[in-house]
Backbone as ProteinMPNN parsed JSONL, in Angstrom:
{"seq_chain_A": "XXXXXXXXXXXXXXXXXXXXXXXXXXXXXXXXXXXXXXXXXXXXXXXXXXXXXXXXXXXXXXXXXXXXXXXXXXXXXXXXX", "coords_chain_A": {"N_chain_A": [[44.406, -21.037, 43.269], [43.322, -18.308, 44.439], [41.087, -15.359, 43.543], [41.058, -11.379, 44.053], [38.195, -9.452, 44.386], [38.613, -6.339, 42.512], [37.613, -2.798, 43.782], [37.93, -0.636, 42.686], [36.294, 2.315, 41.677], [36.756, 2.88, 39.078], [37.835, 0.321, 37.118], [35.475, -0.801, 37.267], [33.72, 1.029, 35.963], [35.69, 1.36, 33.65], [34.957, -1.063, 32.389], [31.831, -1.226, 32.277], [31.558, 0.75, 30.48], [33.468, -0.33, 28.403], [31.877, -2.422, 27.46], [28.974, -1.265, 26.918], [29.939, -0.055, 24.799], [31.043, -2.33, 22.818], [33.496, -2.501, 23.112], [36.772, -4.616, 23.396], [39.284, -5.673, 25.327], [41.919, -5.656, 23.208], [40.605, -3.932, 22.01], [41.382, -1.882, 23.587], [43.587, -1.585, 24.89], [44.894, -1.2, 22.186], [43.838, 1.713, 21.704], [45.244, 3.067, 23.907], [48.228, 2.186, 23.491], [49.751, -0.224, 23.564], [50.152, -3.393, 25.394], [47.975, -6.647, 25.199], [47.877, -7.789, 27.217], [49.061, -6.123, 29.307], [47.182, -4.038, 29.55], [45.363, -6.078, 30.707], [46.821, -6.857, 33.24], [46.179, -4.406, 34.466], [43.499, -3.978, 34.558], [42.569, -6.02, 36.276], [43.639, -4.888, 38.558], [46.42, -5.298, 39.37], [48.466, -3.442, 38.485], [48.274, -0.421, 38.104], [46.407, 2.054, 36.43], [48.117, 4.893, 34.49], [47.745, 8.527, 34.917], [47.679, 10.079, 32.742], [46.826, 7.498, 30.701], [44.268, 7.326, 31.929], [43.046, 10.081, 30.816], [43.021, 8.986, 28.331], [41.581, 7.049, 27.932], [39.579, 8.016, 29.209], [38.535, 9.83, 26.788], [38.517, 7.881, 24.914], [36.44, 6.397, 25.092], [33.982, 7.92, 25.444], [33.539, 9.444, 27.257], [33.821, 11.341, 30.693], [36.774, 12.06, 32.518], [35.643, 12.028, 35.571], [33.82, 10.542, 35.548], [34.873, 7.777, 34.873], [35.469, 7.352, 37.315], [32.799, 6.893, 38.598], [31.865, 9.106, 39.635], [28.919, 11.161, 39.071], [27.313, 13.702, 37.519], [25.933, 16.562, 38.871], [22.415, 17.136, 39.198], [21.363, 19.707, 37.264], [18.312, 21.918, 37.955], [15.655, 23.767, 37.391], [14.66, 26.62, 38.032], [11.638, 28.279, 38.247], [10.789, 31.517, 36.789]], "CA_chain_A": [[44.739, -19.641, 43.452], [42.351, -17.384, 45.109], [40.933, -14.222, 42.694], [40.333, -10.634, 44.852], [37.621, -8.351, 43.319], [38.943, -4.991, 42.747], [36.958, -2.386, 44.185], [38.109, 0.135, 42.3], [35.701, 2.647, 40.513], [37.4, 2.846, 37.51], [37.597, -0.504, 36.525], [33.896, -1.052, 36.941], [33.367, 1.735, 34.972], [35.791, 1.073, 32.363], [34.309, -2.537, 31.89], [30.605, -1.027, 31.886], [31.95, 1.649, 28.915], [33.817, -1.29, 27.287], [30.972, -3.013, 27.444], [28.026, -0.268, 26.166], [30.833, 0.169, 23.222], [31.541, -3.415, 22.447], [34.981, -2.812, 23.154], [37.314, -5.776, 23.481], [40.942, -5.625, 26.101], [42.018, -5.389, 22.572], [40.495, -2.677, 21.727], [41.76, -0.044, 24.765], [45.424, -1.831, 24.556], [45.356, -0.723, 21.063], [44.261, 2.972, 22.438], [46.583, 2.968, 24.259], [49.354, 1.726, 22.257], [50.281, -0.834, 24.673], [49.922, -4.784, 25.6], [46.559, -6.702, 26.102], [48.642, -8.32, 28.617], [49.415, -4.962, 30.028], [45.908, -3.933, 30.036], [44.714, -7.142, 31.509], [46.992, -6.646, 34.465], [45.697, -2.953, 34.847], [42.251, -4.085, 34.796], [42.854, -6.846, 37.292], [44.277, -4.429, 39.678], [47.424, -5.473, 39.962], [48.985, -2.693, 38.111], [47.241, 1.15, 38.006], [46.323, 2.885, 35.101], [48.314, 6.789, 35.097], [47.239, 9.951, 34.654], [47.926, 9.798, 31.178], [45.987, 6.981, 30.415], [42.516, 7.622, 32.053], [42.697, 10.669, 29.988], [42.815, 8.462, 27.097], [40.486, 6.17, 28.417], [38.015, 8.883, 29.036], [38.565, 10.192, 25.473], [38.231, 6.611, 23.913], [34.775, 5.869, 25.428], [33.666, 9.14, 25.197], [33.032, 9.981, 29.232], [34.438, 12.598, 31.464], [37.306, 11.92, 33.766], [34.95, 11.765, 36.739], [32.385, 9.578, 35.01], [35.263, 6.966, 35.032], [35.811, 7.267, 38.858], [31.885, 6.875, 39.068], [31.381, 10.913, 39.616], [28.151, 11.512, 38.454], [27.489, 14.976, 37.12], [24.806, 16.749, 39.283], [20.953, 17.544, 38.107], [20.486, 21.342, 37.167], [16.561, 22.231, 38.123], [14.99, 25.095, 36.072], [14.171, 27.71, 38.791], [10.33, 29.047, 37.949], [10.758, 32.896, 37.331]], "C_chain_A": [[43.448, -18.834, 43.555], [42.622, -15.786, 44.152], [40.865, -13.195, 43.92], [39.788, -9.984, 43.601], [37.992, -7.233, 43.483], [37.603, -4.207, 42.957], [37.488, -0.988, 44.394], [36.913, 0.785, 41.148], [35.99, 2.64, 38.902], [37.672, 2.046, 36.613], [36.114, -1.212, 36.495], [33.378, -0.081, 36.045], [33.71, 1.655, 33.862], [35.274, -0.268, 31.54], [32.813, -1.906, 31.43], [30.853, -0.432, 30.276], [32.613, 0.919, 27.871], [32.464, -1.978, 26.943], [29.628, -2.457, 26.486], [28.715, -0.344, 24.621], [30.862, -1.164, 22.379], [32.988, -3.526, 22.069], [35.739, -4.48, 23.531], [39.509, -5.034, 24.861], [41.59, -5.086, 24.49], [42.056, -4.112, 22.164], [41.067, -0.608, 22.659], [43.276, -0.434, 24.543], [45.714, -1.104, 23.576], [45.186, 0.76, 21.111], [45.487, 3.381, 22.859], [47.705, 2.612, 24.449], [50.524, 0.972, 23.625], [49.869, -2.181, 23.901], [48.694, -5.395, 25.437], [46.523, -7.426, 27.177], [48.61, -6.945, 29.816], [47.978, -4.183, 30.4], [44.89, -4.987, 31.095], [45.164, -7.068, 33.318], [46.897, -5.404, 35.068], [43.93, -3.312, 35.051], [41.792, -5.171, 36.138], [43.267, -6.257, 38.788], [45.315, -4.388, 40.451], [48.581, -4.271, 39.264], [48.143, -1.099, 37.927], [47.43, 1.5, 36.84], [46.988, 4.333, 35.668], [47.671, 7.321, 34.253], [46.603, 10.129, 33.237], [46.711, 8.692, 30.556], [44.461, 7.073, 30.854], [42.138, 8.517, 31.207], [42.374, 10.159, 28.412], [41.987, 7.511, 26.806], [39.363, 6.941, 28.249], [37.454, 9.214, 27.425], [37.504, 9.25, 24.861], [36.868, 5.84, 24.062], [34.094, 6.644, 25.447], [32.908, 9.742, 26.293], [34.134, 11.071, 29.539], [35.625, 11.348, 32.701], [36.492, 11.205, 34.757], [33.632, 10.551, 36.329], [33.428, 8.166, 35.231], [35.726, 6.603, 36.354], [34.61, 7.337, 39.084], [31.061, 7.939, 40.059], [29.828, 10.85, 38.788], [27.824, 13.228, 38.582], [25.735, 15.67, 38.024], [23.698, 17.664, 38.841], [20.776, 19.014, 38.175], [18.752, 21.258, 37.376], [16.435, 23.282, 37.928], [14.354, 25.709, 37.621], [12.773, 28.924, 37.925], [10.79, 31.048, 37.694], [9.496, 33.709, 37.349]], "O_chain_A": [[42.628, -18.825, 42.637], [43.691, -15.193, 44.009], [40.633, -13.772, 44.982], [40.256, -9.862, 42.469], [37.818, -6.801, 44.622], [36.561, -4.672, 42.494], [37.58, -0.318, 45.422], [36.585, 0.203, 40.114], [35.336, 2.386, 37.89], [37.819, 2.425, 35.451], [35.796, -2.09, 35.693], [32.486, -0.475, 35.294], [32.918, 1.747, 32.924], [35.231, -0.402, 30.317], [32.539, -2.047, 30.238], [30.486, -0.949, 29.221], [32.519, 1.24, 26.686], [32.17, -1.884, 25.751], [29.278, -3.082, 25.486], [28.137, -0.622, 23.571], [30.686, -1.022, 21.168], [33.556, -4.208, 21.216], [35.015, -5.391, 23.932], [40.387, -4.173, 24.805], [41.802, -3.875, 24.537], [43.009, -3.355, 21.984], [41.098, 0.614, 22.519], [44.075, 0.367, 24.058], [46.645, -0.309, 23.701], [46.15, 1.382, 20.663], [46.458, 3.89, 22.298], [48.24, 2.695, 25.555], [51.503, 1.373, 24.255], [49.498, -2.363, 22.741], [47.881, -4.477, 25.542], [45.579, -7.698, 27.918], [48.159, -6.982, 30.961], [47.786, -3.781, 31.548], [44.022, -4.702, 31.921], [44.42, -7.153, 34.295], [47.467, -5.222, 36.143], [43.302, -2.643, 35.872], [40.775, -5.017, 36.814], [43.251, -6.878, 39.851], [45.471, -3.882, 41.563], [49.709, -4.39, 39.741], [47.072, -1.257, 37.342], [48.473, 1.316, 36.212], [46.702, 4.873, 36.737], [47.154, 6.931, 33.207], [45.451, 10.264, 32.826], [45.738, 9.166, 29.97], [43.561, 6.873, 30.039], [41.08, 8.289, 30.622], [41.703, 10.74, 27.559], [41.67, 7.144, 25.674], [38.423, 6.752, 27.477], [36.341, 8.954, 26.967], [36.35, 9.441, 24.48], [36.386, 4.953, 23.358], [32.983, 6.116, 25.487], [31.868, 10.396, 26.213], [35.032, 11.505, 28.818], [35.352, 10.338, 33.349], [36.552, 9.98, 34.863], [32.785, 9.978, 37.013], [32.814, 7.281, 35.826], [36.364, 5.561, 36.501], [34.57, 8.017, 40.109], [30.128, 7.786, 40.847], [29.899, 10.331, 37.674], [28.071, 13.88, 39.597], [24.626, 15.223, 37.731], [23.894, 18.726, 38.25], [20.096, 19.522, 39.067], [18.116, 20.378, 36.797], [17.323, 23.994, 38.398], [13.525, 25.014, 38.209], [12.946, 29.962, 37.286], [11.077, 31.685, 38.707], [9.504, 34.852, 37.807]]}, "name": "protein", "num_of_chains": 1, "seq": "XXXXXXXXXXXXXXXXXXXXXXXXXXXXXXXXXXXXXXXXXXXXXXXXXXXXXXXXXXXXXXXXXXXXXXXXXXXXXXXXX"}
């Protein structure tokens, strides 16, 4: 059986932020008061994370929304007066 790589921001991001954290599948299932079955096949791509949950995602790793869709926040520069 042939894997595809998702090539979705959001699961590269939430793996990096599990990752920085030393989160575990475990540990976001239990966030979000779910499976780690049910997370596994959300991280896999065969099921989507909603609305609902990224917000709780974002929360639980302590990023922005857009930081988990690989948004980066853009650089203010100090204008000389």
């Amino acid at each position: 059986m042939q894997t595809t790589q998702t090539r979705d921001p959001l699961i590269g991001e939430l793996k990096a932020g599990m990752a920085r954290r030393g989160f575990t599948q475990t540990d976001v299932a239990n966030a979000l008061h779910t499976s780690r079955a049910a997370i596994s096949r959300r991280m896999s791509g065969e099921v989507a994370f909603d609305y609902q949950e990224i917000r709780t995602l974002s929360r639980f790793l302590g990023v922005s929304v857009a930081t988990l869709y690989g948004e980066t926040q853009p650089q203010r520069h100090e204008v000389a007066a």
